[in-house]
VOGU-3710 file (C-alpha; in Angstrom, 3 decimals, decimal comma):
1> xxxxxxxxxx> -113,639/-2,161/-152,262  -113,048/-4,103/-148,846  -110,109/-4,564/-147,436  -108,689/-8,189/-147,292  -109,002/-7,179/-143,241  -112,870/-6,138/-143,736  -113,454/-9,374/-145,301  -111,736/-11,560/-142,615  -113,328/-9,728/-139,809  -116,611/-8,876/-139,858
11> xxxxxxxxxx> -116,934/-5,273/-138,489  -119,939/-6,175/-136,572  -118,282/-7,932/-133,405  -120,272/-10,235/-131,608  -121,692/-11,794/-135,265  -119,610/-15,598/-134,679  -116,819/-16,624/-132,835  -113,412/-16,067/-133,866  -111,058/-18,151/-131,341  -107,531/-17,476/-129,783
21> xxxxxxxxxx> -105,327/-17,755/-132,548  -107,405/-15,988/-134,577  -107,382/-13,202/-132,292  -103,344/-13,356/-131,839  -102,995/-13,389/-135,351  -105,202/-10,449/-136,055  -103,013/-8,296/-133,122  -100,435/-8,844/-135,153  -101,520/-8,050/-138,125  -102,631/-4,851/-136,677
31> xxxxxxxxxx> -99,499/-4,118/-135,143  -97,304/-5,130/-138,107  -99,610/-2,934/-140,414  -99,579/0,220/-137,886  -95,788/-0,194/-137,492  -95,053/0,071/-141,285  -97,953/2,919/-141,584  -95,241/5,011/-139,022  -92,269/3,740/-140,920  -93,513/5,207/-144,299
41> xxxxxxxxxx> -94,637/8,365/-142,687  -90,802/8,672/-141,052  -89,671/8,085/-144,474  -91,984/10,835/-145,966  -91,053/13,191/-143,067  -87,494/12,552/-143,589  -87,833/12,952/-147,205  -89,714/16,149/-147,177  -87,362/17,883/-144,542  -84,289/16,881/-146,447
51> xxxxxxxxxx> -86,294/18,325/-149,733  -86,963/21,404/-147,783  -83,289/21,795/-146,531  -82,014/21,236/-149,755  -84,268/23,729/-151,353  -83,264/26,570/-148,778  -79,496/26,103/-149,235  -80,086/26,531/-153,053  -82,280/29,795/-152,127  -79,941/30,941/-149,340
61> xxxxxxxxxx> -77,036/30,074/-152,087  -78,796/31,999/-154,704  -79,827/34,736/-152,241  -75,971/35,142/-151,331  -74,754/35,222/-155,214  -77,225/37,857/-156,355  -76,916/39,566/-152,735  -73,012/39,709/-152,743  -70,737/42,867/-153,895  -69,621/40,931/-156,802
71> xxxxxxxxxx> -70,679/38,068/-158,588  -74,006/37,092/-160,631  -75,292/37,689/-164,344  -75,582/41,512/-163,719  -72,517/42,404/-162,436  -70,471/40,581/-164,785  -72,072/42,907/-167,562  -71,158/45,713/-165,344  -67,933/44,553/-165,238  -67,922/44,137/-169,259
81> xxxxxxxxxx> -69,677/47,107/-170,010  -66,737/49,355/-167,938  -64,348/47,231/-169,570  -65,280/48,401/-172,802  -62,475/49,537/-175,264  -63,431/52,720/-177,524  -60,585/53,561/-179,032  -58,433/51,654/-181,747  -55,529/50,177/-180,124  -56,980/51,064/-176,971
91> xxxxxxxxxx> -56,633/48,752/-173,611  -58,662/47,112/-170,796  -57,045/47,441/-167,398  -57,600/46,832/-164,202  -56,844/49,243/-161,582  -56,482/48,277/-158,293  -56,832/50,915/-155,612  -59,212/52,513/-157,798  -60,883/54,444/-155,132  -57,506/56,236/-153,704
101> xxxxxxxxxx> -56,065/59,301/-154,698  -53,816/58,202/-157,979  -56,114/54,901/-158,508  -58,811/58,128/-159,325  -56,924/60,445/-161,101  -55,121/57,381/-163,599  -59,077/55,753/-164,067  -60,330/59,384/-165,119  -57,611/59,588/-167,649  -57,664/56,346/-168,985
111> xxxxxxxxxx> -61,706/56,427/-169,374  -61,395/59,914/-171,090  -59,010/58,557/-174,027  -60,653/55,421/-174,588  -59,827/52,836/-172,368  -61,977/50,586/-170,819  -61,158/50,554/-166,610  -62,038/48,392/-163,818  -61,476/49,109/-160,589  -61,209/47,491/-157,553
121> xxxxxxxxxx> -60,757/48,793/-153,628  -61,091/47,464/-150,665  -62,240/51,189/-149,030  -60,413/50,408/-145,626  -60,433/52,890/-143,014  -57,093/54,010/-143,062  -58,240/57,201/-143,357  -61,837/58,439/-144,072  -63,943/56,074/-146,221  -66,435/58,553/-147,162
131> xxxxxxxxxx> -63,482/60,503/-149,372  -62,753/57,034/-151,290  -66,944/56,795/-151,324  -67,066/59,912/-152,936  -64,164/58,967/-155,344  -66,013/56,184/-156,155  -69,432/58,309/-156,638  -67,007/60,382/-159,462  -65,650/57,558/-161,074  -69,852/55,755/-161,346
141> xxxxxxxxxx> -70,574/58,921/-163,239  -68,113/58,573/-166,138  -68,696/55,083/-165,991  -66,203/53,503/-164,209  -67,108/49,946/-161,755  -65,259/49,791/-158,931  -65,628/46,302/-157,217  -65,082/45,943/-153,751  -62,947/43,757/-152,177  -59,406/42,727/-150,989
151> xxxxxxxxxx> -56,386/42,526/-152,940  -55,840/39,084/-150,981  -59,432/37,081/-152,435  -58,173/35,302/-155,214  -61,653/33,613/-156,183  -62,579/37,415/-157,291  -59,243/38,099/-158,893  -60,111/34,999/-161,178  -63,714/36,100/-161,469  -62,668/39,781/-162,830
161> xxxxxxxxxx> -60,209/37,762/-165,398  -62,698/35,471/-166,427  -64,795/38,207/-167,012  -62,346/40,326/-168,784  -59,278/39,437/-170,426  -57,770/43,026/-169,239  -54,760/43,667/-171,580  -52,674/45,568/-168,415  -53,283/45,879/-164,729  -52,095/49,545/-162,736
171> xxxxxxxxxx> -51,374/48,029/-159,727  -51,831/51,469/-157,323  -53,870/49,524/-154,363  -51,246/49,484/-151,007  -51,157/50,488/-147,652  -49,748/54,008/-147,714  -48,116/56,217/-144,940  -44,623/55,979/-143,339  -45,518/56,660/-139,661  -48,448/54,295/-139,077
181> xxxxxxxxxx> -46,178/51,321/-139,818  -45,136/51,424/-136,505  -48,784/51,741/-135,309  -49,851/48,308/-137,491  -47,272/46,802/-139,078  -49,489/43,552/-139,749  -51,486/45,732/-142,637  -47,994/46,576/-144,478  -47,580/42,868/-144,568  -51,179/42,066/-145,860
191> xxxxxxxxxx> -51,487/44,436/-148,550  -48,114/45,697/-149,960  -46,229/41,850/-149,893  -49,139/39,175/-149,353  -52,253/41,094/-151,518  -49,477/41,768/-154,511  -48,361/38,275/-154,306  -51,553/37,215/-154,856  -52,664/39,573/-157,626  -48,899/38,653/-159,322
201> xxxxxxxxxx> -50,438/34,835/-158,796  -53,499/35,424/-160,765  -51,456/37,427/-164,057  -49,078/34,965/-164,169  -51,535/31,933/-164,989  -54,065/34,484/-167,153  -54,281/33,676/-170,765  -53,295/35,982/-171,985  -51,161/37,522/-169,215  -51,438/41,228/-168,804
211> xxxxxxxxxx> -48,872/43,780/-168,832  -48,193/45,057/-164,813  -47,514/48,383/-163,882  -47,597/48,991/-160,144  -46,504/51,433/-157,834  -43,189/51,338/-155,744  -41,905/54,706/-154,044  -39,151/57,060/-153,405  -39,208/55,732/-150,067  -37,021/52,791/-151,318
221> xxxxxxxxxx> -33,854/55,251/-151,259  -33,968/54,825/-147,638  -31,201/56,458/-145,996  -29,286/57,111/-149,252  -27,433/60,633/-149,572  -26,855/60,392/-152,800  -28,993/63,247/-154,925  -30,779/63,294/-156,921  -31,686/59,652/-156,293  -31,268/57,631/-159,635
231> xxxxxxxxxx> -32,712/54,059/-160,267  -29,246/53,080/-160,108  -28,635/53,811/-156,785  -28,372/51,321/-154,113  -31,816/50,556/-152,277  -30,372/48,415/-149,512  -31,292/50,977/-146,891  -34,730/51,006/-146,252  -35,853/53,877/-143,170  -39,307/52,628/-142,844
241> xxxxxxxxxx> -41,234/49,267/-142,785  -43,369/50,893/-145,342  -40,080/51,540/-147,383  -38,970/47,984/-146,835  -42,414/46,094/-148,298  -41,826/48,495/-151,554  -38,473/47,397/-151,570  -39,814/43,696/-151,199  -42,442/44,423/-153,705  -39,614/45,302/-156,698
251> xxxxxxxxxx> -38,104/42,105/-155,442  -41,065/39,920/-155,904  -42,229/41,674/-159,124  -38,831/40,884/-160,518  -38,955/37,091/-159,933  -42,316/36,582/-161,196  -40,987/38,358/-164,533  -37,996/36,345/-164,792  -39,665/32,953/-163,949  -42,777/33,876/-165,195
261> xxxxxxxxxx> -42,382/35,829/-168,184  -44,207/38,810/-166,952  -44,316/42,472/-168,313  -43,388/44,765/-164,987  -42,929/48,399/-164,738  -42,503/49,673/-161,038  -42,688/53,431/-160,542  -41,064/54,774/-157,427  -43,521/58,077/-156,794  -42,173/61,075/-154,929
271> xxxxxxxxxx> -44,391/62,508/-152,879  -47,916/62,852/-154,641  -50,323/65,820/-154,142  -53,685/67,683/-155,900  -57,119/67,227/-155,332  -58,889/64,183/-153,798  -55,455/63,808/-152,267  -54,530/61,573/-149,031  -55,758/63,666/-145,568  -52,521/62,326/-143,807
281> xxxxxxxxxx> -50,062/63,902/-145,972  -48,578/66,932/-144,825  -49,987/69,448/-147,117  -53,472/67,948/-146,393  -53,244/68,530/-143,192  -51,905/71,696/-142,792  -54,564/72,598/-145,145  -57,023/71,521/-142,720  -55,822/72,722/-139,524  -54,687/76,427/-140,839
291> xxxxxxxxxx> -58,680/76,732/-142,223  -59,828/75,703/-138,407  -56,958/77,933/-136,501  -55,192/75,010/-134,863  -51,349/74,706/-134,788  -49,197/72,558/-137,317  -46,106/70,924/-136,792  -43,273/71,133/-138,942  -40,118/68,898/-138,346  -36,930/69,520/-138,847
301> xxxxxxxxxx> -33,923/67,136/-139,653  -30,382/67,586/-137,777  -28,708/70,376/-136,865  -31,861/72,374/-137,647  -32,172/71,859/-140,951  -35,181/71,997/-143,142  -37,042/68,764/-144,681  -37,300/69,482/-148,036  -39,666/66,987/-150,803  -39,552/66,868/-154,265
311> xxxxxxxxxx> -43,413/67,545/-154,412  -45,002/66,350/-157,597  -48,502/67,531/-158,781  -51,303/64,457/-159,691  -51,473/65,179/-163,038  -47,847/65,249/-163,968  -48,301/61,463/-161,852  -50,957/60,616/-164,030  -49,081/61,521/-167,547  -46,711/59,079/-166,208
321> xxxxxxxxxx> -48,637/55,979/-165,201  -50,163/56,466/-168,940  -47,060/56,449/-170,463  -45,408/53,525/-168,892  -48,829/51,303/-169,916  -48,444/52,910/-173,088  -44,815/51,276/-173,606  -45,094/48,097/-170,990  -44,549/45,932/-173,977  -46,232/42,734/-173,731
331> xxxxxxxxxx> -45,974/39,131/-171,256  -44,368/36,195/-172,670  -45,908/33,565/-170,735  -48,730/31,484/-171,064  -51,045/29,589/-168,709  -48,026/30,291/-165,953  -45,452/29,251/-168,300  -42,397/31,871/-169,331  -42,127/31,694/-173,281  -39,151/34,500/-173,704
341> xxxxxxxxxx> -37,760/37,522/-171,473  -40,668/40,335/-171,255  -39,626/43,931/-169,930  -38,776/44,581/-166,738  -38,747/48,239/-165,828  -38,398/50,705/-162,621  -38,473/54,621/-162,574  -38,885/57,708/-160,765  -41,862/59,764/-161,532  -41,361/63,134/-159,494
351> xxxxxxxxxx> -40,788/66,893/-160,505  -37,406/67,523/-159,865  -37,815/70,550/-157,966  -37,006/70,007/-154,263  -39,042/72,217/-151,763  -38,389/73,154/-148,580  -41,706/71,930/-145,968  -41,531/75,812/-144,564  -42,366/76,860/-148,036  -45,276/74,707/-148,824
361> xxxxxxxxxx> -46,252/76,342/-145,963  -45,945/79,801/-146,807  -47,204/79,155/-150,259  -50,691/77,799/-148,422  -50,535/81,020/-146,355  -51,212/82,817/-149,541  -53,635/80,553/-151,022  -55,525/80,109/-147,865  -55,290/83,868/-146,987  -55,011/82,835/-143,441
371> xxxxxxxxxx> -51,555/82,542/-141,102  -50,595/78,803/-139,681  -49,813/78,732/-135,870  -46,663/76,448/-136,587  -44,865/74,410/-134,203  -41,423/73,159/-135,144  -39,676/70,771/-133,719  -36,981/67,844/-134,723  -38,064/64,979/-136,379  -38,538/61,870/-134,588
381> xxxxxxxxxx> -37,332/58,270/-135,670  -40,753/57,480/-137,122  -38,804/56,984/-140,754  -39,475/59,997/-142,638  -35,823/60,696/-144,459  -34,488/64,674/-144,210  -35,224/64,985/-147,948  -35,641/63,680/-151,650  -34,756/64,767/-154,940  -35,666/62,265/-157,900
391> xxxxxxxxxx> -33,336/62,197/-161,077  -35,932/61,256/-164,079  -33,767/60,988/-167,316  -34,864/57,598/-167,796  -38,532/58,214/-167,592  -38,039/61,386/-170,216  -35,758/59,063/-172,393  -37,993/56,038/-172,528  -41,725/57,714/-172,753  -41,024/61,477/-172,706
401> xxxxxxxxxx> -42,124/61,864/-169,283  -42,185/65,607/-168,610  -43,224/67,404/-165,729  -44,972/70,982/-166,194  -46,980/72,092/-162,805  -45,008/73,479/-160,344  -45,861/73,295/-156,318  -47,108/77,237/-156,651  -49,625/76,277/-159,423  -50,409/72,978/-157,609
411> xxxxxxxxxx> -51,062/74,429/-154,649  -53,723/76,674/-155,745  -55,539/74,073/-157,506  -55,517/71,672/-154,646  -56,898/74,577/-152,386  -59,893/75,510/-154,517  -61,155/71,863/-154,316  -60,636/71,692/-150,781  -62,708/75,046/-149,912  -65,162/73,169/-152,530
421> xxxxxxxxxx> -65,042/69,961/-151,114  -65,496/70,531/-147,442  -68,218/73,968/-148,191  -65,532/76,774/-147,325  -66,662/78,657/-150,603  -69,353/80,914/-148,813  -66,590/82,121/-146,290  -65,302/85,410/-146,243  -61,913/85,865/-147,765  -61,834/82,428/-148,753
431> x> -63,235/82,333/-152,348
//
């Protein structure tokens, strides 16, 4: 059909005169009509970009929350799945610091009676990763999830108790060592004080709250001379930054369970060893540089006398951490709100057998079949304390804690994994 223009203007020129006016008036419609032709066509182009924009941010989005270490419709049944309970009267916890040494050993347990576990690290590089990877690669095949991610993101800390309604959390994750406090101090601060903060944050306003259980340290007993050290004992005297955000940590825990109505156990570990263990502590070490013929140091404390730890093996750790979930009792709050006073508990776990470090040494010796080139000198003032003896009468009165492996029989089982671990089984003498 013609256009109200074709039929106005014949579109044979030349066919009758159309006068001045006529001509103006056709300009403009022309104009007007070309202008509001672009106008529309800016408003399409607009239109259309903003759809396009629109629709990427919703892909990007959706790329980013399938894409991301946690979050999206299959990992929450991952989550759920190694939350599972299969055991009557069993529990769901979260472990935090799953992939370290006692965060491994307490999932394994836990998973073998029953339990259902979920773990979360953050895998820093304190010291090597691919030890924690390979933690994690043992917990995957007995079924365990371990998320990754800080201690300090709250939005997945809500997530994982969205997901799960975990019955206790083992608090293990921290940044460990005395020494490299005064290397970065900052990460002492993040992790032991600001990261349990924020995990205390998120237990206190679950519903229902868990039951915590996290780990303090001997390290608390600080320059205290007093043996063997006993809960009782003053704690005022910390030797070490990373003694003094443990110390801060039993603070904190014990305000949030008497505002809060929390269940808290702290347990002050004494010096932690067996297989997976930490490559910075000593026994680790020596381990390593005996095998490879380089020198170890050994300190000394004044007047030339001998350090001397209260070693304790991983599995007598492990009985431990099970038995103080096993009697946490329960939280009394609600939503963030304290309903009545819910336990709050501290003890030693350690074996109550002192040892001198020139001992572990010479018990290594034997294992290893190979003499260390030592080097012995006096300690520095990096914060290690001259010795530590833990008294643990209140952890055998309230769950029976017992320990049973002593450092001889501890030592040889930490030394087969480590020839197995690092390939030192096909070497002569070292089977």
């Amino acid at each position: 059909m013609p256009s109200l223009e074709d039929e106005l203007f014949p579109s044979t020129p030349g066919k009758f005169k159309v006068d001045r006016a006529h001509n103006m008036n056709r300009q403009f419609h022309r104009c007007f009509a070309s202008t509001s032709t672009m106008f529309l066509w800016a408003l399409f182009l607009i239109a259309l970009t903003a759809s396009y924009l629109s629709f990427q941010s919703f892909v990007d989005s959706g790329s980013r929350y399938f894409s991301a270490s946690w979050g999206g419709i299959q990992w929450e049944k991952q989550v759920r799945n190694s939350a599972q309970i299969h055991r009557s009267g069993g529990m769901s916890v979260l472990v935090t610091g799953a992939a370290g040494f006692v965060g491994t050993h307490v999932s394994l347990a836990l998973k073998k009676r029953g339990d259902g576990v979920v773990g979360l690290d953050n895998f820093n590089n304190y010291y090597d990763p691919s030890l924690k990877k390979a933690r994690k690669s043992l917990l995957n095949s007995h079924g365990i999830l371990v998320v990754e991610g800080d201690l300090n993101d709250a939005k997945l800390l809500a997530k994982l108790f969205d997901v799960v309604a975990f019955t206790h959390v083992m608090h293990l994750a921290a940044q460990a060592g005395v020494r490299y406090a005064m290397e970065n101090p900052n990460s002492y601060v993040h992790s032991n004080i600001a990261g349990l903060v924020t995990l205390l944050e998120i237990c206190k306003s679950a519903n229902p709250q868990p039951a915590v259980v996290w780990a303090s340290s001997s390290s608390v007993y600080g320059l205290n001379e007093k043996v063997p050290f006993s809960e009782a004992d003053r704690t005022d005297q910390p030797a070490s930054l990373y003694a003094a955000t443990k110390k801060a940590g039993e603070e904190i825990t014990h305000t949030y369970n008497h505002i809060y109505g929390l269940s808290i156990t702290g347990l002050r570990f004494f010096t932690v060893y067996g297989p997976w263990g930490r490559p910075d502590m000593a026994y680790f070490s020596f381990t390593r540089n005996i095998l490879q013929g380089k020198p170890i140091t050994i300190y000394r404390g004044k007047n030339r006398v001998d350090l001397a730890r209260d070693f304790t093996y991983i599995d007598d750790i492990v009985k431990g951490c099970l038995g103080s979930l096993d009697t946490s009792g329960k939280s009394t709050g609600s939503g963030g709100k304290k309903k009545g006073n819910a336990p709050y508990r501290i003890f030693n776990l350690g074996n109550t057998s002192p040892v001198k470090v020139p001992e572990l040494v010479n018990i290594l010796e034997r294992h290893l079949k190979v003499k260390a080139k030592r080097n012995i000198v006096d300690m520095p003032g990096n914060g290690d304390v001259p010795f530590t003896h833990a008294n643990i009468s209140l952890a055998q009165r309230e769950f029976g804690y017992k320990p049973t492996t002593d450092l001889q029989t501890g030592l040889k089982k930490f030394v087969r994994w480590y020839l197995s671990y690092y390939g030192y089984n096909n070497r002569k003498g070292l089977q």
